[in-house]
C-alpha positions as CSV (number, residue, x, y, z in Angstrom):
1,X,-8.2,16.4,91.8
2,X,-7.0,13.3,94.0
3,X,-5.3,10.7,92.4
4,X,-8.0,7.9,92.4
5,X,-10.1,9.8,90.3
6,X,-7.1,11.0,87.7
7,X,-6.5,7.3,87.6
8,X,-10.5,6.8,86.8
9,X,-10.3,9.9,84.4
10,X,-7.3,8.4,82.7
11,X,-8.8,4.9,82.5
12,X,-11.8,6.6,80.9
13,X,-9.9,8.3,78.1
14,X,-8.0,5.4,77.6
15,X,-10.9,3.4,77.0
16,X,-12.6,5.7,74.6
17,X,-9.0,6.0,72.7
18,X,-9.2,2.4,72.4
19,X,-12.4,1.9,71.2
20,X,-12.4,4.4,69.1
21,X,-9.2,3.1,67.1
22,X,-10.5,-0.4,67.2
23,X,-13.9,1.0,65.0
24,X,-11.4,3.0,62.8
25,X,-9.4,-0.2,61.7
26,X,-11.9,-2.7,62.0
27,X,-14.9,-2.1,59.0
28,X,-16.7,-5.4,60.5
29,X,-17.6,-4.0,63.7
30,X,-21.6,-3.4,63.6
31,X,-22.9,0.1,64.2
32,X,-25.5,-1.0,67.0
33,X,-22.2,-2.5,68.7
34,X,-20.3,0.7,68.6
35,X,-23.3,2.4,70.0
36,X,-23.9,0.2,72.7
37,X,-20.3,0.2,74.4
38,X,-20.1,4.5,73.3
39,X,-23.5,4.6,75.6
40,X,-21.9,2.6,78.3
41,X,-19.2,4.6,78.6
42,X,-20.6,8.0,78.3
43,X,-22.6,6.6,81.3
44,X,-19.4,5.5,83.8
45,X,-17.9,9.1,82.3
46,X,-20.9,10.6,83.7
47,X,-21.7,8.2,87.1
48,X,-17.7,9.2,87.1
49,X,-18.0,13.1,87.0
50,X,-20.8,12.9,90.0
51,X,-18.4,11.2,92.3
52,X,-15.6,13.4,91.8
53,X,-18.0,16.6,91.7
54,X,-16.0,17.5,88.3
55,X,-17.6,18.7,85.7
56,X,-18.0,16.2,82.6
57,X,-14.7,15.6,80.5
58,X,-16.0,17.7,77.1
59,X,-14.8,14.7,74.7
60,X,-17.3,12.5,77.1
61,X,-20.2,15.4,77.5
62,X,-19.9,15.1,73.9
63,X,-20.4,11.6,73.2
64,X,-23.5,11.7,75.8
65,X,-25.0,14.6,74.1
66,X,-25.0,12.5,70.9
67,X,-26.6,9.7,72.0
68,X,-29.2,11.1,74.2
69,X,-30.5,12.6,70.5
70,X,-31.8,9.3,69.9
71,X,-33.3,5.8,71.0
72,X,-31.3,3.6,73.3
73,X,-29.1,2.0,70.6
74,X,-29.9,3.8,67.6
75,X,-27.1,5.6,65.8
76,X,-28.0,9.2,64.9
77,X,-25.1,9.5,61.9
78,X,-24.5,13.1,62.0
79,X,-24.6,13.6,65.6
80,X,-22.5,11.1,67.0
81,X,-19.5,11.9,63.7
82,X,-19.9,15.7,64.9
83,X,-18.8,14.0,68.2
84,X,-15.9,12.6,67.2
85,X,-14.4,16.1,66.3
86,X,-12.8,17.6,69.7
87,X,-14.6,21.2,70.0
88,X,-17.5,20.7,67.2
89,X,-20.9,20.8,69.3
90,X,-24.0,19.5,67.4
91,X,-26.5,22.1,65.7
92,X,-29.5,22.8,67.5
93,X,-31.6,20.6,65.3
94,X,-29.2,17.5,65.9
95,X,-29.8,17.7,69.5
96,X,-33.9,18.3,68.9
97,X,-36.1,16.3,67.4
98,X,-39.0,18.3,65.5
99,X,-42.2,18.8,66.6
100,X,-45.7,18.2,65.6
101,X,-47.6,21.0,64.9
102,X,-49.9,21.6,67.2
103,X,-52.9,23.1,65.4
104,X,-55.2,22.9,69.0
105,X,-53.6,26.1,70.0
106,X,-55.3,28.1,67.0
107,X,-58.5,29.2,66.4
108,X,-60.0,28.4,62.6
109,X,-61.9,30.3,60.3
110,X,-64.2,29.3,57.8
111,X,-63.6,31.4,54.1
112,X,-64.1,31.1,50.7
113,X,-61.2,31.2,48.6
114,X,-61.4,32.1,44.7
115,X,-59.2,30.4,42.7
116,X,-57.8,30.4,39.4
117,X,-56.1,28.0,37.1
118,X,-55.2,27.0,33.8
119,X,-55.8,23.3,34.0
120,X,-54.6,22.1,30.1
121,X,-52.0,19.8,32.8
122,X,-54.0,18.8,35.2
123,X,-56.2,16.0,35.5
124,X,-59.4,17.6,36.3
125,X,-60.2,19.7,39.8
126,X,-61.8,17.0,41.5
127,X,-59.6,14.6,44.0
128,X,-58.4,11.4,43.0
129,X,-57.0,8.3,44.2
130,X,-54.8,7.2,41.3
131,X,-53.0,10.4,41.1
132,X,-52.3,13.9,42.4
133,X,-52.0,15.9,39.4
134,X,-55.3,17.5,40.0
135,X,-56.4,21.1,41.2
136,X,-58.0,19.8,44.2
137,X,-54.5,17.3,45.0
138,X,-52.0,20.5,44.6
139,X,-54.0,22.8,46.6
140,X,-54.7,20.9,50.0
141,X,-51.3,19.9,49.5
142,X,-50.2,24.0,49.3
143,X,-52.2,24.2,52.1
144,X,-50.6,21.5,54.3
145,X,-47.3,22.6,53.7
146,X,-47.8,25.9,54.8
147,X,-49.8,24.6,57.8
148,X,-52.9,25.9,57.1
149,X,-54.8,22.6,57.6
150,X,-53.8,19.7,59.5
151,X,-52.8,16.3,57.4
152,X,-55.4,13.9,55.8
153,X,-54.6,11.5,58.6
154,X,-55.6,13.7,61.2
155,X,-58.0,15.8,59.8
156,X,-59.9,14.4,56.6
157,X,-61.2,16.9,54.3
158,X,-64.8,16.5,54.9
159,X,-64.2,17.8,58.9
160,X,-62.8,20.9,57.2
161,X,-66.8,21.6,56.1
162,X,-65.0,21.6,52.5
163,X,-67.3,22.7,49.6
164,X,-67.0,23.7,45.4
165,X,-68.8,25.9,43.3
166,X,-68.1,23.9,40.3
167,X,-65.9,20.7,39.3
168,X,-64.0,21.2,36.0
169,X,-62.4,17.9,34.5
170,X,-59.1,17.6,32.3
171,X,-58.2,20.1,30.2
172,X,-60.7,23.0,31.6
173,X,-59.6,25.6,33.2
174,X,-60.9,28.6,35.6
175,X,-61.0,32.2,37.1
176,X,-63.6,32.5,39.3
177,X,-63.8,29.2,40.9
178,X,-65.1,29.0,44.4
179,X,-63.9,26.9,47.3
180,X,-65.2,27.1,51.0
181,X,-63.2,25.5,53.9
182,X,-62.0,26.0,57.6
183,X,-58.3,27.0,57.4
184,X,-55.9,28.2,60.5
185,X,-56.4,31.6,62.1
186,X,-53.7,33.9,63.8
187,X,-55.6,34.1,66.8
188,X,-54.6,31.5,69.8
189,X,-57.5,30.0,71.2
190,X,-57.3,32.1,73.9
191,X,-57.7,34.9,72.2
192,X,-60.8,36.7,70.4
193,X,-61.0,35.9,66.8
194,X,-58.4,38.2,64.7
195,X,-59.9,41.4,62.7
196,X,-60.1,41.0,58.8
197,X,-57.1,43.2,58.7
198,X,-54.5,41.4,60.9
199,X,-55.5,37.6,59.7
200,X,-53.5,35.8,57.4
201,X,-52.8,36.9,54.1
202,X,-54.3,33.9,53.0
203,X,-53.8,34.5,48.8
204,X,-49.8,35.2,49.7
205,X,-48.9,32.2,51.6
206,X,-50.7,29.3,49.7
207,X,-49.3,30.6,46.3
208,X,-45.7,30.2,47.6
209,X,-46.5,26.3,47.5
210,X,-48.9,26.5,44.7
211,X,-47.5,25.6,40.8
212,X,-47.9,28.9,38.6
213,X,-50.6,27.7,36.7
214,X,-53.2,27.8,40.0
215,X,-53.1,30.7,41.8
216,X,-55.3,32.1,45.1
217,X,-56.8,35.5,43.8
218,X,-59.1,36.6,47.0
219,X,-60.4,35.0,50.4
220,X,-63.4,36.3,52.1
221,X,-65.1,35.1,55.2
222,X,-68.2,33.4,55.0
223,X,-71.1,32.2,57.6
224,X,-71.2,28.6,59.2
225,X,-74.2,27.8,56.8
226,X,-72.5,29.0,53.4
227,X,-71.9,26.2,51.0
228,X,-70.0,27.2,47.5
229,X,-72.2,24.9,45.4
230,X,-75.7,25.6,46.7
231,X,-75.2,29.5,47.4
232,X,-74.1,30.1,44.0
233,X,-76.9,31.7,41.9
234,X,-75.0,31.6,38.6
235,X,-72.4,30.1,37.0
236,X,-70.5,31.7,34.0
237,X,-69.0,29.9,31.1
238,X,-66.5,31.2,28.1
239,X,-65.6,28.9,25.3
240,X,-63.5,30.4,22.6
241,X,-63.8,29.5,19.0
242,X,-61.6,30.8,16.2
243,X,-63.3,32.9,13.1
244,X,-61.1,32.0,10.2
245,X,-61.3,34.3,7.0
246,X,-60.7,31.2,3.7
247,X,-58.4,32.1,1.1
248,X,-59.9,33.2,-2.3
249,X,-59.3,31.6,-5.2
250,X,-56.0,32.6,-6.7
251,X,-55.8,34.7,-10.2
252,X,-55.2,33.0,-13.4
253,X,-51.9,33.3,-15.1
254,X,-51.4,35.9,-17.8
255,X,-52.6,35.2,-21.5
256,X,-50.2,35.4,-24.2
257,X,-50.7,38.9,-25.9
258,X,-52.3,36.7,-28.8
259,X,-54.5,34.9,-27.1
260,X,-55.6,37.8,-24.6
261,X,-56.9,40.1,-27.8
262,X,-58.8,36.6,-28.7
263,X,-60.6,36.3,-25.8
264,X,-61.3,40.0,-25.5
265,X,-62.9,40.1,-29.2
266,X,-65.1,37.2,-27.7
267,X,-66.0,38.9,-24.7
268,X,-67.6,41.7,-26.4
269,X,-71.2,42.5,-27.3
270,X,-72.5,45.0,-29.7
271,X,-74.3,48.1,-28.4
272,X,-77.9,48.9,-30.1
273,X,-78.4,52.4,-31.3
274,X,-74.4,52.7,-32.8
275,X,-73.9,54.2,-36.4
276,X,-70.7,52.0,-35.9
277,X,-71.3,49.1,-33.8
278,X,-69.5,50.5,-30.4
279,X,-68.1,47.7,-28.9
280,X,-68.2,47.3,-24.6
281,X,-66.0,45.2,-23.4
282,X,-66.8,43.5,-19.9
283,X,-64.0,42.2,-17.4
284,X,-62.9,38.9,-18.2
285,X,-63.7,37.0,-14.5
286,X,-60.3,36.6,-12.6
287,X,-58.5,38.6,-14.8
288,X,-58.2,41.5,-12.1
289,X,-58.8,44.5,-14.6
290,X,-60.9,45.6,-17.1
291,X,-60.3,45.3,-20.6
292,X,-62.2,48.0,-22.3
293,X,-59.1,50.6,-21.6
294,X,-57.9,52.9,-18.3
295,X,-61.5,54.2,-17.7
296,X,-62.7,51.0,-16.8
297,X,-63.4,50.5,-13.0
298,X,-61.6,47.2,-11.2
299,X,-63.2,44.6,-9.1
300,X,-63.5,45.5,-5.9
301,X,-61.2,44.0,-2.8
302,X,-57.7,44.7,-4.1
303,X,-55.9,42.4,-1.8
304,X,-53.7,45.1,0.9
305,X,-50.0,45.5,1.6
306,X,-48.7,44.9,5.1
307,X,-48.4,47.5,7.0
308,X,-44.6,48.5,6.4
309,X,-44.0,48.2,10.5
310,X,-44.6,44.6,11.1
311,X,-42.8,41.5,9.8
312,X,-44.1,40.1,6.6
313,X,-44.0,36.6,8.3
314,X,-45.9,37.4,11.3
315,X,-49.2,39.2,8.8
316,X,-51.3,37.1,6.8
317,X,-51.8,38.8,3.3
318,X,-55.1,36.9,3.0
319,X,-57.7,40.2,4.1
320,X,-58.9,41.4,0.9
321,X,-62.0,42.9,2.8
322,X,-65.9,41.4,3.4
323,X,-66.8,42.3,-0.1
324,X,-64.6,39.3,-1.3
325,X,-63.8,36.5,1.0
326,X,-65.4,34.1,2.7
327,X,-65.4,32.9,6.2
328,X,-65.4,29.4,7.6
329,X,-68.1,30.2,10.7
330,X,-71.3,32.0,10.0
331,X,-71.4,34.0,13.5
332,X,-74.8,35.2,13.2
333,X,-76.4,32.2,12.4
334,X,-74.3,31.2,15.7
335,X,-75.7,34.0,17.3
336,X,-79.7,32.9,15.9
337,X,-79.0,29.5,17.4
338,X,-77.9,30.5,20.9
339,X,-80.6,32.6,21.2
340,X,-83.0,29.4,21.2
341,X,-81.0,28.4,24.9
342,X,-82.3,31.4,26.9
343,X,-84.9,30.1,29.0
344,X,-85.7,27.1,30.9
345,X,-85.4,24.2,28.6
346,X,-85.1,20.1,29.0
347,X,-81.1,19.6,28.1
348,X,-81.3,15.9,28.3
349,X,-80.1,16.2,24.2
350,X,-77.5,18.6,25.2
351,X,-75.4,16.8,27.8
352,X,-73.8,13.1,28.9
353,X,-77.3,11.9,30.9
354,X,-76.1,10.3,34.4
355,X,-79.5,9.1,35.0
356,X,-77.7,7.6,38.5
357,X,-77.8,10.8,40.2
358,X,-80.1,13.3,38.0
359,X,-83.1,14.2,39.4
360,X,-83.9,16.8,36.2
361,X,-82.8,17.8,33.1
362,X,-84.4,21.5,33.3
363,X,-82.1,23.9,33.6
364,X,-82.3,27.5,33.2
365,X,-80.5,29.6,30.9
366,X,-79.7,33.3,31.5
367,X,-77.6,34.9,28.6
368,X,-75.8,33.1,25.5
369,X,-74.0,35.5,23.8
370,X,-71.1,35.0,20.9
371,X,-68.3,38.4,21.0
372,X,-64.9,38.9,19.3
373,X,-62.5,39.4,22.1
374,X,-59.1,41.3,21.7
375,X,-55.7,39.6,21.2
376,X,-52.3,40.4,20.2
377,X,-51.8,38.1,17.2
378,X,-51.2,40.4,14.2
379,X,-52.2,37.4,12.4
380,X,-55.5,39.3,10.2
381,X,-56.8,36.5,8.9
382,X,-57.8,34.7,12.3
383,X,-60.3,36.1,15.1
384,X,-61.0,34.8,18.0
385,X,-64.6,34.5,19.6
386,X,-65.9,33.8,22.9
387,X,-69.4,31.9,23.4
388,X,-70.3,33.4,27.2
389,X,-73.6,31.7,28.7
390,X,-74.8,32.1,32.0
391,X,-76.7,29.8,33.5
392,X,-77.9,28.8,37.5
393,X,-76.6,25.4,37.3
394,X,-75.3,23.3,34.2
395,X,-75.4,19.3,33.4
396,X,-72.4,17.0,33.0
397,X,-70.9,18.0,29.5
398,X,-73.7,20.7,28.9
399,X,-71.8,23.2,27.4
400,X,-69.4,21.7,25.4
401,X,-72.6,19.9,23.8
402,X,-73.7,23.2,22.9
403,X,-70.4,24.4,21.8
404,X,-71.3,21.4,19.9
405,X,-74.1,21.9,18.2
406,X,-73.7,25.8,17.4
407,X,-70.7,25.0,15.7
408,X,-72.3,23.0,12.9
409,X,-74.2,25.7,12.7
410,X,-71.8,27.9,12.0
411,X,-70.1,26.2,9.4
412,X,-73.2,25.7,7.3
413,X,-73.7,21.6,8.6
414,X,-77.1,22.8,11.0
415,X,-79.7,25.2,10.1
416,X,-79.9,27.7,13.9
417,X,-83.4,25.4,14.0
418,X,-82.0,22.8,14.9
419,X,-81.5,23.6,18.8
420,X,-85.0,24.7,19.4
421,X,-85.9,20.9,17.5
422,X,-83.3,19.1,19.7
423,X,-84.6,21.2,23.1
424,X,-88.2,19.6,22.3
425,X,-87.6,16.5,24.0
426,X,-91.7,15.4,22.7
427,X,-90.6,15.5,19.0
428,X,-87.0,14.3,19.9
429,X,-86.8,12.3,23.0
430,X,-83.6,10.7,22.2
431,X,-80.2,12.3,22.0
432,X,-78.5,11.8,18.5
433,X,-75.3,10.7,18.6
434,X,-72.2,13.4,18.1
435,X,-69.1,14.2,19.9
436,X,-69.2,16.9,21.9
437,X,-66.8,20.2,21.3
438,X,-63.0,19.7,23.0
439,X,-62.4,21.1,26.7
440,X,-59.0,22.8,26.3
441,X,-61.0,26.1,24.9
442,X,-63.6,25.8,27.8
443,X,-63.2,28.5,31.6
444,X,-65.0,28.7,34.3
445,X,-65.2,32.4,34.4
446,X,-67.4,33.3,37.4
447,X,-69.5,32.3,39.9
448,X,-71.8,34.2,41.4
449,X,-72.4,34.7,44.8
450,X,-75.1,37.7,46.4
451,X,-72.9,39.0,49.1
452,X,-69.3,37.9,48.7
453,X,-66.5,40.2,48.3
454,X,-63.2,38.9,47.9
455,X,-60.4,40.5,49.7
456,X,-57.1,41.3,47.9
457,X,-53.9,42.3,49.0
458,X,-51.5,44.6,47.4
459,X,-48.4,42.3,47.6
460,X,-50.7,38.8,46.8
461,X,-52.1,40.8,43.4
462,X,-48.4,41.7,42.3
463,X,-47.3,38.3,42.7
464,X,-50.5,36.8,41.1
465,X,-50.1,39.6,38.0
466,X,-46.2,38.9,37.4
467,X,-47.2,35.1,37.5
468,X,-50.5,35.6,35.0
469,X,-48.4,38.1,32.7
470,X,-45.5,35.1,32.3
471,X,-47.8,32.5,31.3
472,X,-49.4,35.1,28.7
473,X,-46.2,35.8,27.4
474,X,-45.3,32.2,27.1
475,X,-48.7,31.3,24.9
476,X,-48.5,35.1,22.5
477,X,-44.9,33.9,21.8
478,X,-46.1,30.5,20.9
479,X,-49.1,32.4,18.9
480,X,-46.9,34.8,17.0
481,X,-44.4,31.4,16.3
482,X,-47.1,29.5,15.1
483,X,-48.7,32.0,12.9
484,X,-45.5,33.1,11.6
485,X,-45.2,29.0,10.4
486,X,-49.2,29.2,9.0
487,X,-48.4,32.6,7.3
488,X,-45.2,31.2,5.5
489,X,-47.0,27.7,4.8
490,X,-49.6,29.8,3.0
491,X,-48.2,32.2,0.9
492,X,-46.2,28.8,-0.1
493,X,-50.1,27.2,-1.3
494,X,-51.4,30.4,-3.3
495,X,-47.7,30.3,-5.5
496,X,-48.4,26.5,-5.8
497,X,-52.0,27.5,-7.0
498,X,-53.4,26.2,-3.8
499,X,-57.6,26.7,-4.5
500,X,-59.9,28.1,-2.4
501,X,-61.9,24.0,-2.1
502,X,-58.3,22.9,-1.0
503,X,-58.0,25.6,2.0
504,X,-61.6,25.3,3.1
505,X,-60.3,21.3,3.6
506,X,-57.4,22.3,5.6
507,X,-59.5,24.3,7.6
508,X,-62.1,21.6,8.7
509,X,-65.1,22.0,5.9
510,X,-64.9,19.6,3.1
511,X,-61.6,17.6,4.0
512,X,-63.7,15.0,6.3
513,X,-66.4,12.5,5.6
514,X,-69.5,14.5,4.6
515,X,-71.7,15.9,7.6
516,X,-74.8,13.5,8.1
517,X,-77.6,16.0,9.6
518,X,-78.5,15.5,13.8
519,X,-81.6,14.5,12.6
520,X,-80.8,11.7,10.2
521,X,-78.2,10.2,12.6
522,X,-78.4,7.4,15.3
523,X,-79.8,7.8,18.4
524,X,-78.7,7.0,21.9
525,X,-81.3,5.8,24.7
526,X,-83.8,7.6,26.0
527,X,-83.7,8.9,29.5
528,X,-86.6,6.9,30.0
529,X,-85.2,3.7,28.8
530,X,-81.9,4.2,30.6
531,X,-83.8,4.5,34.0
532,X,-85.9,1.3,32.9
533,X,-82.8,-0.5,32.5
534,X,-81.2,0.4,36.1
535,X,-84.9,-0.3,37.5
536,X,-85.5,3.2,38.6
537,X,-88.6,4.9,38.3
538,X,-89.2,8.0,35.9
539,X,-90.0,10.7,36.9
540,X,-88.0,10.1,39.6
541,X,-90.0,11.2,43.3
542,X,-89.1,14.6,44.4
543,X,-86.3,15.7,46.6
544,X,-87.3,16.7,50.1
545,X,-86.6,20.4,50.4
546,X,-83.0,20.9,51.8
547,X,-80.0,23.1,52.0
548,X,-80.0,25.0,48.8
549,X,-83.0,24.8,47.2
550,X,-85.2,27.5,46.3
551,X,-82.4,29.5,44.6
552,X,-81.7,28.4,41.9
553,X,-78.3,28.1,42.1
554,X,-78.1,24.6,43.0
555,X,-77.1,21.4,40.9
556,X,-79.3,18.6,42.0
557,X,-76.8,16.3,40.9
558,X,-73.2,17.5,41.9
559,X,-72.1,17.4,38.0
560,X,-71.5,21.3,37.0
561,X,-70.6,21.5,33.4
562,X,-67.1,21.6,32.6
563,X,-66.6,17.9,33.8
564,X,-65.5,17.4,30.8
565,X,-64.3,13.6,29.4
């Protein structure tokens, strides 16, 4: 190295000491500034270097490095501090921007995903614009983190040949809900299309982004031409209702002896045909035992003890047996009324009428049955019941309006008639006003497609089934806390002398104003009036024969049941 350029090299460093020192003491000194003269020199270090044929002074390469990672007088913080360290180079992402990714060099694949959710949080399944908490918001944005589909702004969702099998609103939620859209393949585009068994696992990845409550369960591929909402040739529906056994009437207190041989001398009756006059003595009603000495048989349903293994707080003590109790839903008569559903009927009375974009109010019914299903509540006094019904396509608020309806049945308010009266739309042309049943007890349980098989991985099901099993854990410890509370609060009413009237209230029969019958009751507008009053004819002209049709499967409108308010 000749002198002239240790003299340059020296000037250099002396310059960067300076200016350096100069930004340490003086706070005032803007940032674009210090960039500015930084860049400058880095440059003469550089233009420098060339001349000599010396490689870069490190403290200079440094400095240069730092400020390439950016616009022309932009300060890149934690670049350009790393610099200022003697030896400390900048991390790989400093010195490189990211990347778009570049979804061009993939091929796509169009599949139907089956999806499941408990949506009590969410804000229905649909998309909106006022807020993300939906099922629809949290699963395109799973599936943009994970890069399965490009962002809105570059792709919007209705390139992606996006489709539903069913749109559930607030509150409802879903296991067998069917979405079809084009998502990212493995394959390059200059590949041929991956086999089944080396493309993405696509239940595994989305669920890393999804929230517990939604979950991926299969993915199957599908045909260009296959559309979740008009391929579907059923849809399945559980709402679950609660069978409640009342509380009987409590005993009377003990007699005083006195008073007890009193009202047995009044209770009995001479026997014809006795020399003496043999006396039979009858039980006295409530009493609990007979009065006419040992031999005497007691009424039947002798209220049981626990069983000695479970806690007394967690059992209800109210199941003296069929032969003496009462219960708060009349199931069969349930059962009598759903049976009037089956069939192809005009639901106009049994849904919210969007006379906007219905075309017909027939729909056809397939099965309406009413079950006990299995739980873990040790709780003896409370069964729960599922209403399944099957149907090839279901209007806005149609099952919850039957939930509805059965339900008066069942608690005595309805004779079972009533449906087949409110499905004749001649005799009853306009819906009487009720409020339909509430959505948290309403799924989505399957929808059915002719050849669709879901594929399911190994790892993706263990994940799903640890996820499922926490959240049922969560709600049978909230059940067993809850009837633990109701069992305590009750034994609490029978010592009070809590009456049977009193416990049908609390339950929902006889603690409201009384139950004015559908058929007494106001009326909304008729179909036929409500189109009158848009301008739109009635019967409205048919649809021309389209995608779907013919199957039965499709909704005409776009409003599955289970939009619910």
């Amino acid at each position: 190295m000749d002198e002239n350029c240790s003299s340059i090299r020296a000037d250099l460093l002396q310059r960067l000491q300076s200016l350096t020192q100069h930004a340490a003491t003086d706070d005032t000194l803007p940032l674009p500034d210090l960039a500015n003269q930084l860049t400058e020199l880095a440059n003469h270090m550089r233009l420098a270097s060339r001349n000599a044929a010396l490689p870069p002074a490190p403290r200079a390469a440094t400095c240069d490095t730092a400020m390439d990672t950016g616009p022309r007088g932009a300060v890149q913080g934690a670049p350009t501090d790393a610099a200022a360290f003697p030896g400390q180079q900048p991390s790989k992402k400093q010195r490189r921007a990211p990347r778009e990714f570049d979804f061009s060099r993939y091929r796509t694949r169009f599949v139907a995903l089956e999806l499941m959710y408990v949506g009590w949080s969410f804000q229905g399944f649909a998309r909106q614009d006022n807020t993300e908490n939906t099922i629809e918001g949290v699963l395109f944005s799973a599936l943009r983190k994970v890069k399965l589909v490009p962002e809105a702004a570059a792709t919007p969702i209705s390139d992606l040949n996006y489709s539903r099998c069913g749109r559930t609103d607030r509150g409802v939620s879903a296991l067998g809900q069917v979405v079809a859209l084009r998502l990212r393949s493995s394959a390059r585009v200059d590949e041929p299309e991956a086999p089944l068994e080396l493309e993405y696992d696509y239940p595994r990845l989305v669920n890393k982004a999804l929230p517990p409550e939604v979950r991926v369960l299969g993915w199957a591929p599908v045909p260009a031409e296959f559309n979740a909402r008009f391929c579907a040739q059923y849809r399945e529906y559980k709402y679950f209702i609660v069978q409640q056994r009342l509380q009987p009437s409590p005993p009377p207190p003990p007699l005083p002896p006195a008073h007890s041989e009193a009202k047995t001398a009044s209770a009995a009756t001479l026997q014809p045909g006795g020399d003496n006059g043999a006396i039979s003595t009858h039980a006295v009603e409530g009493s609990g035992e007979a009065q006419g000495g040992p031999s005497a048989e007691p009424l039947p349903g002798p209220v049981p003890d626990p069983e000695p293994n479970l806690d007394p707080d967690s059992v209800s003590d109210l199941d003296p047996g069929t032969s003496c109790c009462s219960f708060l839903l009349d199931i069969d008569a349930m059962r009598a009324a759903a049976a009037h559903f089956v069939g192809e009927h005009d639901f106009r009375n049994f849904c919210k009428p969007d006379v906007a974009t219905v075309r017909s109010f027939r729909r056809r019914i397939l099965s309406f049955t009413i079950n006990p299903v299995s739980t873990s509540t040790a709780d003896k006094a409370h069964q729960v019941f599922a209403m399944t019904v099957r149907g090839t396509a279901f209007l806005w608020h149609q099952v919850r309006c039957m939930a509805a309806v059965l339900l008066m049945v069942g608690r005595g308010q309805e004779r079972p008639e009533i449906v087949s009266k409110l499905l004749d739309v001649e005799t009853t042309p306009r819906k009487p006003q009720y409020s339909m049943a509430p959505e948290e007890p309403l799924l989505l349980y399957a929808c059915g497609f002719s050849s669709l098989r879901f594929r399911r991985s190994t790892p993706a099901m263990d994940g799903t089934m640890g996820d499922v099993a926490g959240l049922m854990h969560r709600h049978l410890i909230g059940a067993a806390l809850t009837a633990a509370c109701h069992s305590r609060l009750t034994k609490d009413d029978r010592s009070a002398g809590c009456t049977e009237d009193v416990a049908a209230a609390r339950s929902g029969v006889g603690g409201s104003a009384p139950h004015i019958p559908l058929e007494r009751r106001q009326t909304e507008p008729s179909v036929e009036e409500r189109m009158a009053r848009r301008g739109l004819p009635w019967p409205p002209e048919p649809r021309q024969p389209g995608r779907g049709e013919g199957t039965g499967g499709a909704d005409e409108e776009g409003e599955d049941d289970a939009m619910m308010e």
